[in-house]
C-alpha positions as CSV (number, residue, x, y, z in Angstrom):
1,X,0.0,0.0,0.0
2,X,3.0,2.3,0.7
3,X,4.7,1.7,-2.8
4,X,1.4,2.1,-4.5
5,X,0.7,5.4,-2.3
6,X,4.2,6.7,-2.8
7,X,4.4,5.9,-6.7
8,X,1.2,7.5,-7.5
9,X,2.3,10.9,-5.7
10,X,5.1,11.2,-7.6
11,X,3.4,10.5,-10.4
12,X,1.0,13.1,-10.4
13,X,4.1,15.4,-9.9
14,X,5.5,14.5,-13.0
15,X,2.7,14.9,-14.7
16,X,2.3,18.7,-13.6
17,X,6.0,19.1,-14.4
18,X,5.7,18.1,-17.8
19,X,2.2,20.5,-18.0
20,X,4.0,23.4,-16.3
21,X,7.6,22.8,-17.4
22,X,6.9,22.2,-21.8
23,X,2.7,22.4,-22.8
24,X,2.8,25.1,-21.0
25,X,5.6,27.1,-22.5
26,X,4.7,26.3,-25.8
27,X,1.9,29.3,-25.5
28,X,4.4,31.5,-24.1
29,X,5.4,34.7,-26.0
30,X,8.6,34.7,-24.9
31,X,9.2,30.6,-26.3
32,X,7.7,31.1,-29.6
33,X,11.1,32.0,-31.8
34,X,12.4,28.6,-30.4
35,X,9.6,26.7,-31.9
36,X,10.3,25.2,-35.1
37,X,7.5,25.5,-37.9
38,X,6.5,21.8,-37.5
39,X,5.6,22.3,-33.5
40,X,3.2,25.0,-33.7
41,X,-0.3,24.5,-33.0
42,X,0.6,20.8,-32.0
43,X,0.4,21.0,-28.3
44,X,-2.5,18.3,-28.7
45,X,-0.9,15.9,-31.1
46,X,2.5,15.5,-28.4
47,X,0.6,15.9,-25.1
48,X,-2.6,13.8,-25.9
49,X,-4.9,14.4,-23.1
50,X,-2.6,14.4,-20.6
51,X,-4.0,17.5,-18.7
52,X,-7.3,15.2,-18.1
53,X,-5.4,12.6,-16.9
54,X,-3.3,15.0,-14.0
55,X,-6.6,16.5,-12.9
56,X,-8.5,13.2,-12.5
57,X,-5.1,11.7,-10.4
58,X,-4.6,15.1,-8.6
59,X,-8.1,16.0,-7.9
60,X,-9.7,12.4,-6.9
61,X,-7.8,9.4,-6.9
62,X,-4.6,10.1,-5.2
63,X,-7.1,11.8,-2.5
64,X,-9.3,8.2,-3.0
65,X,-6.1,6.5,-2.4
66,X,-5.2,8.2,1.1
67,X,-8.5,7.3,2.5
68,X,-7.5,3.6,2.4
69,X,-3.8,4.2,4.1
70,X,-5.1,2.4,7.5
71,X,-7.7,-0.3,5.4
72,X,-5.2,-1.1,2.7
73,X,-7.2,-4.3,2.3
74,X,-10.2,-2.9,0.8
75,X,-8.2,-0.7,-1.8
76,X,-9.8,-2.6,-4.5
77,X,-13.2,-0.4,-4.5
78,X,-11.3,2.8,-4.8
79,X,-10.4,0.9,-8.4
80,X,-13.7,-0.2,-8.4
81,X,-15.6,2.7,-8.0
82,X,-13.2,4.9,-10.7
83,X,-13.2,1.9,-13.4
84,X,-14.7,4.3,-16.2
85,X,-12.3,7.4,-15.4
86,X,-9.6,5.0,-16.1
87,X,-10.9,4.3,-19.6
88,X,-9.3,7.7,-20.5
89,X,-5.5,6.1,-20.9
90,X,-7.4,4.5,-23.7
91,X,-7.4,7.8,-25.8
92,X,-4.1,8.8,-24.9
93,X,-2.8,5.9,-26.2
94,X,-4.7,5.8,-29.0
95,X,-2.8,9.2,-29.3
96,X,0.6,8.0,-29.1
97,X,1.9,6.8,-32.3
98,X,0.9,10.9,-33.2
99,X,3.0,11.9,-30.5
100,X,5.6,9.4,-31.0
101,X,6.1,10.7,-34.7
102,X,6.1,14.7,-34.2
103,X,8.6,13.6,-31.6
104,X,10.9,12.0,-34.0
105,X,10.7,14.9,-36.6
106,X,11.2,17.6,-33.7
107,X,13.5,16.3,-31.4
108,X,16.1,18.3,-32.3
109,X,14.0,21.6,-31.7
110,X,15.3,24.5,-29.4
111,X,12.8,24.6,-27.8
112,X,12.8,21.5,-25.5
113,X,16.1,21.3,-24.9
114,X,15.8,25.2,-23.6
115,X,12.6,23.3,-21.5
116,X,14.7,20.6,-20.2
117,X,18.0,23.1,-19.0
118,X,15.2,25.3,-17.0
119,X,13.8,21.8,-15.1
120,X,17.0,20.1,-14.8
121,X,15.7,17.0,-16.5
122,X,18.1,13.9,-17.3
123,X,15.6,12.7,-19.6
124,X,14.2,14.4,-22.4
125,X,10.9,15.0,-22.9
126,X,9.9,11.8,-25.1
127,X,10.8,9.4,-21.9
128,X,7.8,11.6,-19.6
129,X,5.5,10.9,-22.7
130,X,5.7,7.6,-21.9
131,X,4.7,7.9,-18.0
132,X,0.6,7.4,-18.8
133,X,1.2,4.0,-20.4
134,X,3.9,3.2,-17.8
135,X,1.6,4.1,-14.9
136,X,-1.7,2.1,-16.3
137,X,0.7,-0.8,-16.5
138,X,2.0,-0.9,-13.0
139,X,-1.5,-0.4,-11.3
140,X,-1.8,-4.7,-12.3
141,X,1.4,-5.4,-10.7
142,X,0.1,-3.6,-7.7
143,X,-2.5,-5.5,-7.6
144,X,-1.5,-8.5,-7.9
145,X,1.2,-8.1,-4.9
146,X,-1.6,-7.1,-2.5
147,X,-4.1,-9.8,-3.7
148,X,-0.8,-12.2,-3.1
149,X,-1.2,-11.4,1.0
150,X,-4.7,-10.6,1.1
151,X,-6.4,-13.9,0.0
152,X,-8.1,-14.4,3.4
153,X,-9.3,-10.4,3.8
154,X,-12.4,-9.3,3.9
155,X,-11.9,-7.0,1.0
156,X,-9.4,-9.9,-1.0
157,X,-13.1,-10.3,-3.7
158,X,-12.7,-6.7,-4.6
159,X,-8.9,-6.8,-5.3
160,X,-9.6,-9.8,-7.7
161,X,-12.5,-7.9,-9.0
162,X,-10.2,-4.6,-9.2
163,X,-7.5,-6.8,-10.9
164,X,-9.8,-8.3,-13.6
165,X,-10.7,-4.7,-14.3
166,X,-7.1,-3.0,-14.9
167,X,-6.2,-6.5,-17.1
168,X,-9.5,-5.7,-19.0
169,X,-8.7,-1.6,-19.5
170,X,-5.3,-2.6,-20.8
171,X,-6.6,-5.8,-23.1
172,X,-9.0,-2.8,-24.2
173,X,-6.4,-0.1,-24.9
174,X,-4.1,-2.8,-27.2
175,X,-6.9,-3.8,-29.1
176,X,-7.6,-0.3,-29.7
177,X,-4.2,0.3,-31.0
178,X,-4.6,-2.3,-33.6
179,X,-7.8,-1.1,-34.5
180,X,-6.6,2.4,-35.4
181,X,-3.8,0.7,-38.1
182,X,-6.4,-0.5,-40.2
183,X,-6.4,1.2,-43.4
184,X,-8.3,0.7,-46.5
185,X,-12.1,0.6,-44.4
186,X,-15.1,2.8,-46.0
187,X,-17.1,2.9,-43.2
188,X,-17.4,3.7,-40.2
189,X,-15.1,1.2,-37.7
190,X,-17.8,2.4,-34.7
191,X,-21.0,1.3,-36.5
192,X,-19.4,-2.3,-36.0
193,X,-19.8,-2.3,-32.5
194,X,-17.2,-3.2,-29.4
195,X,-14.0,-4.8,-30.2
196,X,-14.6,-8.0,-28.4
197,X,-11.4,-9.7,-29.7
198,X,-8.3,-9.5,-32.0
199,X,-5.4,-12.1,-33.3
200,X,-3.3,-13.1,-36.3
201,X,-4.8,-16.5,-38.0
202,X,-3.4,-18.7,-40.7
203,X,-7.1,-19.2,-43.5
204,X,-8.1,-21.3,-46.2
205,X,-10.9,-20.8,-47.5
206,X,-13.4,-22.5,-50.0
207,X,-16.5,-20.8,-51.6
208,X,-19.4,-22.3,-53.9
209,X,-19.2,-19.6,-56.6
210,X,-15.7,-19.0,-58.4
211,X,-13.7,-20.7,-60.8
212,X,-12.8,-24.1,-60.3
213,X,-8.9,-23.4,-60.1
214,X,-9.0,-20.7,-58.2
215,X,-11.0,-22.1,-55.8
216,X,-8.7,-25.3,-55.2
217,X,-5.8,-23.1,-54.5
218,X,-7.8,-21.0,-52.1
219,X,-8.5,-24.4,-50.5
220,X,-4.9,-25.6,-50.1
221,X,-3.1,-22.8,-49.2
222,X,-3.3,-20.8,-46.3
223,X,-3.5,-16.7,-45.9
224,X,-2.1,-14.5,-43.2
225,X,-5.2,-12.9,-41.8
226,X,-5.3,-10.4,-39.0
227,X,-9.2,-10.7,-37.7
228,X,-11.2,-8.5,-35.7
229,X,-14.3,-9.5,-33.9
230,X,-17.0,-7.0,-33.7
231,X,-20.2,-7.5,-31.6
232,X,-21.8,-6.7,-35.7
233,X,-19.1,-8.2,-37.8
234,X,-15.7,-10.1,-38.0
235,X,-13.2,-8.0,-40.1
236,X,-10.2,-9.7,-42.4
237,X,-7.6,-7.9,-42.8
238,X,-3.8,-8.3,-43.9
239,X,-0.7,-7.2,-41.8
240,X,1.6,-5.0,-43.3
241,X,4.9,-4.3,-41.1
242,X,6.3,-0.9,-41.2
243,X,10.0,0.1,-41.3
244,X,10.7,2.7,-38.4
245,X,11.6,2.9,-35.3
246,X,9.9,2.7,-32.0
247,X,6.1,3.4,-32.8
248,X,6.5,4.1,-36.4
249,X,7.2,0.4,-36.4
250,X,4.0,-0.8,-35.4
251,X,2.0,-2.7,-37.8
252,X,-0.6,-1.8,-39.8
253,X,-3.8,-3.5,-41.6
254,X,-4.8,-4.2,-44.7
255,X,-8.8,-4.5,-44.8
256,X,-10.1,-7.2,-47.2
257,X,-13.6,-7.9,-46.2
258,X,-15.7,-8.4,-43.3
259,X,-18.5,-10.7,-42.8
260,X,-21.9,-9.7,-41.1
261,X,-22.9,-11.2,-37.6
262,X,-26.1,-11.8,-38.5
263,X,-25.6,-14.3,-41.3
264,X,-22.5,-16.0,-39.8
265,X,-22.3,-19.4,-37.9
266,X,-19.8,-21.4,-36.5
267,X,-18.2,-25.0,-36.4
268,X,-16.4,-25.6,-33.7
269,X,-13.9,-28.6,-34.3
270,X,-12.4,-29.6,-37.9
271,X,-11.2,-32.7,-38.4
272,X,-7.1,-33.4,-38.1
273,X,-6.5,-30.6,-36.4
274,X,-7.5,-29.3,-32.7
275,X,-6.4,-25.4,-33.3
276,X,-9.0,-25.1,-36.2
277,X,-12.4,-24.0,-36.9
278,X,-14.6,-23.0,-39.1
279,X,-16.7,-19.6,-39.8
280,X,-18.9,-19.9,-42.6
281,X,-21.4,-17.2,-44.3
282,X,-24.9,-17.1,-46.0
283,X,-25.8,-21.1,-45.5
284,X,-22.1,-22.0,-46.3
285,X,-21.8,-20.1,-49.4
286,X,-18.7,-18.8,-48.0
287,X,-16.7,-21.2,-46.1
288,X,-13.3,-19.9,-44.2
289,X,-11.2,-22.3,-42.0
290,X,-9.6,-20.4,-39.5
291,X,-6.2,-22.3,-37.6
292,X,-5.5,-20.5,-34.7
293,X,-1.5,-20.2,-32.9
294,X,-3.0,-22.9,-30.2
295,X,-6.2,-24.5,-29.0
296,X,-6.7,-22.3,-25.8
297,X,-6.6,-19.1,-28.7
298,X,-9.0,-21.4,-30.7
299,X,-11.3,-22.2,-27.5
300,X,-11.7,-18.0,-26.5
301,X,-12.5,-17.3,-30.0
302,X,-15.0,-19.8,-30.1
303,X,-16.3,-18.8,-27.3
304,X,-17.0,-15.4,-27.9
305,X,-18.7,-16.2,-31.3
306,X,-20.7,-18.6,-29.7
307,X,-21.7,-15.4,-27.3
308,X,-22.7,-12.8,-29.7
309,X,-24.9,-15.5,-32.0
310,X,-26.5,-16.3,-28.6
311,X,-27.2,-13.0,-27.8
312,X,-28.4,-11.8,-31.5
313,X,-30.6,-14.9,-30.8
314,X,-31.9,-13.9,-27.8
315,X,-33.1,-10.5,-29.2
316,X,-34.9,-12.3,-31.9
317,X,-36.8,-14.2,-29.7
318,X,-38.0,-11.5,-27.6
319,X,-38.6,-9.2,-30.5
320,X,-40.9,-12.2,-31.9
321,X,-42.4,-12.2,-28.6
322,X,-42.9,-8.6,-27.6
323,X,-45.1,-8.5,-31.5
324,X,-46.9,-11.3,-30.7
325,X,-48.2,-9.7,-27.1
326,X,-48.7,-6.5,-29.0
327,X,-50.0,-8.6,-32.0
328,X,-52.6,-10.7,-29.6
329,X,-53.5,-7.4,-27.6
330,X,-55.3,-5.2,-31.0
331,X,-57.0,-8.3,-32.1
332,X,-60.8,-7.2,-32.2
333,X,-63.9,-8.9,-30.7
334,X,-66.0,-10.1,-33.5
335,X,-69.8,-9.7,-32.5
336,X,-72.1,-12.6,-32.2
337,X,-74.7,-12.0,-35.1
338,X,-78.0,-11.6,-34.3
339,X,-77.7,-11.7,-30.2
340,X,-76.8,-10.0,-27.4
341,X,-73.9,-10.9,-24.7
342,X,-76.3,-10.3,-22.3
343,X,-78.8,-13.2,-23.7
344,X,-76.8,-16.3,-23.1
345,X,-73.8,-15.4,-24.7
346,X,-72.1,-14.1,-21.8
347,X,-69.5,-16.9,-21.5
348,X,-68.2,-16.8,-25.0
349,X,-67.7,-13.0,-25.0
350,X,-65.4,-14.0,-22.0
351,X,-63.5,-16.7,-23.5
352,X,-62.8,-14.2,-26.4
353,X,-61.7,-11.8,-23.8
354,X,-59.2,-14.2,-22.3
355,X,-58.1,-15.4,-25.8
356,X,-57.3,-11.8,-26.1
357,X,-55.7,-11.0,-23.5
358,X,-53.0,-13.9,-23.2
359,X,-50.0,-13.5,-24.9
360,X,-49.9,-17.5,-25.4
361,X,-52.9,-17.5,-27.6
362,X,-51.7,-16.7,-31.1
363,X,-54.3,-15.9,-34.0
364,X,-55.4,-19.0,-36.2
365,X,-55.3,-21.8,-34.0
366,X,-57.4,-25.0,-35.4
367,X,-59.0,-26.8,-32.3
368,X,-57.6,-26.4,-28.5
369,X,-53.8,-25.0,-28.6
370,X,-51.1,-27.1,-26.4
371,X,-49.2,-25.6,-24.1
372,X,-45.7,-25.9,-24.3
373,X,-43.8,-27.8,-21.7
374,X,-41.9,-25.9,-19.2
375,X,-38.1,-25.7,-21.1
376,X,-35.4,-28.4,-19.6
377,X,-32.6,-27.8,-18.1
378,X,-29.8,-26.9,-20.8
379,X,-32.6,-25.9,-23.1
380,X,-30.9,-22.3,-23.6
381,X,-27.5,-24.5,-25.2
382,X,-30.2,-26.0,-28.0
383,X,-28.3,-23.2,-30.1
384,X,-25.1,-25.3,-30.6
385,X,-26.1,-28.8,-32.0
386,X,-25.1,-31.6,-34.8
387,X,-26.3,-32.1,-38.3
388,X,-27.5,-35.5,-37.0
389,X,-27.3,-38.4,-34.6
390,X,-25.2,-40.8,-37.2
391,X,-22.8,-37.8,-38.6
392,X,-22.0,-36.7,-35.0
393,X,-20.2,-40.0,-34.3
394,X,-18.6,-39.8,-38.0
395,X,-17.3,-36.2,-38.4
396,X,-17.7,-35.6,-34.1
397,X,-17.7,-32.1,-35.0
398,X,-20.4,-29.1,-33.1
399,X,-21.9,-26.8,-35.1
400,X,-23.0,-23.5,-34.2
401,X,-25.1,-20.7,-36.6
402,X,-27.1,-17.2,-36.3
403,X,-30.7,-17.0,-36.3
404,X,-30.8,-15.3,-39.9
405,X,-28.0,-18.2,-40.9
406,X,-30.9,-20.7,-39.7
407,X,-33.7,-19.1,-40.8
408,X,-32.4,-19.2,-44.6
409,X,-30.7,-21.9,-44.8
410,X,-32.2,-24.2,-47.6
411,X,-33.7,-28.3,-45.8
412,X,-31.7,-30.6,-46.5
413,X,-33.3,-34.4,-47.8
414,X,-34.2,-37.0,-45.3
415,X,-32.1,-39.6,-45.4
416,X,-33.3,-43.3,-47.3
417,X,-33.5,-45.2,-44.6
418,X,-35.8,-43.2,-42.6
419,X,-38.0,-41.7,-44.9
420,X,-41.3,-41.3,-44.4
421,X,-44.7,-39.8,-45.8
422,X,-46.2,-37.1,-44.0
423,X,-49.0,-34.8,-45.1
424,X,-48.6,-31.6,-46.4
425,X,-47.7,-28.5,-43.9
426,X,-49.7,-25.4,-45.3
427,X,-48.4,-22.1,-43.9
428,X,-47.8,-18.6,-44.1
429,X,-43.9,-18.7,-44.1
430,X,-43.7,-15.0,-42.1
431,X,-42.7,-16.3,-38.8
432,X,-45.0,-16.4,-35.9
433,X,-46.0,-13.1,-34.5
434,X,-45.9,-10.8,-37.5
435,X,-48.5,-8.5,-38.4
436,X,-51.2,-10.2,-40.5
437,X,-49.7,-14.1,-40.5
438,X,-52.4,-16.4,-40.4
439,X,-51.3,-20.1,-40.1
440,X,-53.5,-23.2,-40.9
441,X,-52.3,-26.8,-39.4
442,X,-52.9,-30.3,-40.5
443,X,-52.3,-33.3,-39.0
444,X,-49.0,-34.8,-39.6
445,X,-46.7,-37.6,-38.9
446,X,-43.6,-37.5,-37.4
447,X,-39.9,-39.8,-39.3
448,X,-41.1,-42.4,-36.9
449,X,-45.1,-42.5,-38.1
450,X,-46.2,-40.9,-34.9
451,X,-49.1,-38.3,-35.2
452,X,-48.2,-34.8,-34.2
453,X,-50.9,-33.2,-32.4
454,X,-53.0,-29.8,-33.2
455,X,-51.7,-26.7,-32.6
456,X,-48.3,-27.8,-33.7
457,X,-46.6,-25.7,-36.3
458,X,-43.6,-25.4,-38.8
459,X,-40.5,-24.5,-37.5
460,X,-39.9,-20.8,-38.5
461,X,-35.9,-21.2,-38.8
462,X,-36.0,-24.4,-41.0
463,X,-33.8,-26.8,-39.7
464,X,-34.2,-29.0,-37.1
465,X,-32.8,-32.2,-38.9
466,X,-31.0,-34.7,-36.0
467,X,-30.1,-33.6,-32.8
468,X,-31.2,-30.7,-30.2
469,X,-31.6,-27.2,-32.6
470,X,-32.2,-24.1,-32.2
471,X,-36.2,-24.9,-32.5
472,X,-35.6,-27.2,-28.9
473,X,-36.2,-30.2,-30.9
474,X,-34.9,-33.4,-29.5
475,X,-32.9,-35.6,-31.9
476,X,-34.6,-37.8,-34.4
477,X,-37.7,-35.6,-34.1
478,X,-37.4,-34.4,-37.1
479,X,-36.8,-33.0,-40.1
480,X,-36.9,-29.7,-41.8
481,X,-40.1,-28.3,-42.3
482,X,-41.8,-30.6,-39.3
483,X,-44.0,-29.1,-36.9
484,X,-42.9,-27.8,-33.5
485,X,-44.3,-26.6,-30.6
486,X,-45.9,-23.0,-31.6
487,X,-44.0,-21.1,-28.5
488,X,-40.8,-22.2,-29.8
């Protein structure tokens, strides 16, 4: 607690040097023949906001800090509570390639070294620049002393919690300096959503449309890829290395294409190889095998993907259902003709009512609707499943894919040996819940020649072929096109 006390104070006095002592000066009269043509008006570019980061360390968390001198145990709030302010070494080092570069081409300016004789500096100015980034590092190794010695504390959850935090600020300020070095995009890189994830890949990749010969060689050999997962779309880009020095050596990226979210699904394990997977695009029209450096890399991407296509699913299912309520809720009350309520009628105006009324009830029901069963446990993983019951013991591989990847993706045939006549479904293919669908049901029999009862109907993302889908289907069921519970 002392070292971390100590360090930040003199910290925050550097930081006010470096204000007082060059920024500063740079607006003073009497400086402004010592400033070379390619300094002025660049304050911003070489300081960053560095001003907003000394008044949030002078003003509140050094001051934070001190409070926590005889409790150094529960210093982890004080990070806990300031986790957003933090976020601003994000922009300054975002900044500092800028810096770095007006650095290099103005070293050798009068002016700082005039700056540097009046402080009695050793260093020159380009070693304080780097302070900021210095300082946001060394709050983790902080940390991770006083977590070492405080397991059994009271406040030892909120140092772990505090920890996380730091490790996810900086994961977030180095993904953000990739994401600056991409060249080449048209739009805008903030439409796409958070940066969840970013990492160099080897890709093949194998398409349905293109030549013949130039898809084979796409198939056999691999591309250097630099991708970058968006909560709306993965990016592929090249890296190019730069020649330079220091920042001017940092990479930069290529972009090639990018792929949307919504039409993107997953498979998890290619055969031969545990460090690959696949993402494919529209129904496998577009097919890219991604290898990543090792199988933990592999396991985090995956993981993420599988994340987002959950989430997208989730707000498609309560989009359906919020239309649906809203949907079941202007329905009107026809009128009995030729009677009143009041004359015997009474009970069916109330059944109407309560048809009305509950978001359950869906318009054009044939006979008594069945309730769906209450889900089972794991019911929420039906979105990850296999193409069937005898190919998941052949190719043993999961496959994961969107709700709009679902939703268009064309049925594939039932298979000889189990095929087996069923009657005609007859639908309105706008899924369930939109405005003016109107859905008639038949009876029909299921691959095993059971009936399926009334009040069953299509599934609306046509595919639920083998094992547990994202319709909740259990495997075997059926195949695309059957009928399935209507609240699915």
């Amino acid at each position: 607690m002392n070292e971390l006390l100590d360090t930040e104070r003199v910290y925050v006095e550097e930081l006010l040097c470096i204000l007082e002592g060059y920024a500063a000066e740079m607006d003073n009269p009497l400086m402004t023949h010592l400033i070379s043509t390619g300094l002025q008006n660049k304050k911003d570019v070489l300081f960053g906001n560095m001003e907003e980061i000394y008044h949030f360390h002078n003003r509140i968390f050094l001051r934070e800090l001190e409070n926590y001198i005889d409790c150094p145990e529960l210093v982890g709030r004080c990070f806990l509570e300031r986790v957003e302010e933090l976020q601003i070494y994000e922009k300054y080092c975002q900044n500092k390639p800028r810096s770095e570069s007006l650095w290099r081409q103005c070293s050798d300016c009068p002016f700082f070294q005039e700056c540097q004789k009046k402080l009695d500096h050793k260093l020159s100015l380009d070693s304080y620049l780097l302070k900021p980034v210095q300082r946001i590092t060394k709050y983790q190794l902080l940390l991770k002393e006083m977590l070492k010695y405080s397991k059994s504390c009271e406040g030892a959850e909120d140092l772990q919690e505090a920890l996380s935090s730091i490790l996810g600020i900086l994961k977030a300020v180095n993904d953000s300096m990739h994401l600056i070095a991409i060249t080449g995009y048209e739009g805008n890189l903030s439409d796409l959503g958070k940066l969840l994830m970013q990492g160099s890949f080897s890709v093949w990749t194998d398409h349905k449309k293109g030549h013949a010969k130039v898809k084979d060689l796409a198939r056999f050999k691999p591309m250097q890829r630099h991708l970058f997962l968006h909560e709306k779309a993965v990016l592929f880009c090249k890296k190019r290395e730069e020649n330079g020095e220091g920042y001017e050596k940092a990479p930069s990226y290529s972009f090639k294409q990018s792929l949307n979210m919504t039409a993107v699904g997953i498979t998890e394990n290619v055969k031969g190889d545990a460090k690959k997977f696949e993402i494919w695009y529209n129904a496998r029209e577009e097919v890219y095998i991604v290898q990543a450096p090792t199988p933990e890399v592999k396991a985090a991407w995956v993981s993420e993907i599988r994340k987002v296509l959950t989430s997208q699913l989730q707000a498609c299912r309560e989009a359906s259902q919020h239309r649906a309520l809203e949907q079941s809720h202007s329905l009107p009350l026809p009128a009995p003709a030729g009677t009143s309520p009041s004359k015997g009628n009474t009970k069916n105006v109330r059944k109407l009512e309560e048809r009305k009324t509950d978001p359950l009830n869906l318009e054009g029901y044939v006979g008594p609707a069945l309730l769906p069963r209450p889900p089972e446990k794991g019911r929420d993983d039906a979105v990850t499943s296999s193409t069937s019951e005898s190919s998941a013991l052949s190719k043993k591989r999961f496959t994961l894919q969107s709700f709009a990847a679902l939703k268009g993706q064309k049925a594939s045939p039932t298979s000889p040996d189990k095929k087996a006549k069923r009657h005609q479904v007859k639908s309105d293919p706008t899924p369930f819940g939109s405005r003016g669908s109107r859905i008639v049901f038949l009876p029909s029999l299921s691959p095993f020649g059971h009936m399926l009862p009334f009040g069953w109907e299509p599934c609306v993302y046509g595919r639920c072929a083998g094992g547990v889908d994202i319709c909740g289907q259990l495997p075997g069921a059926g195949a695309p096109g059957d009928p399935h519970p209507a609240s699915v």
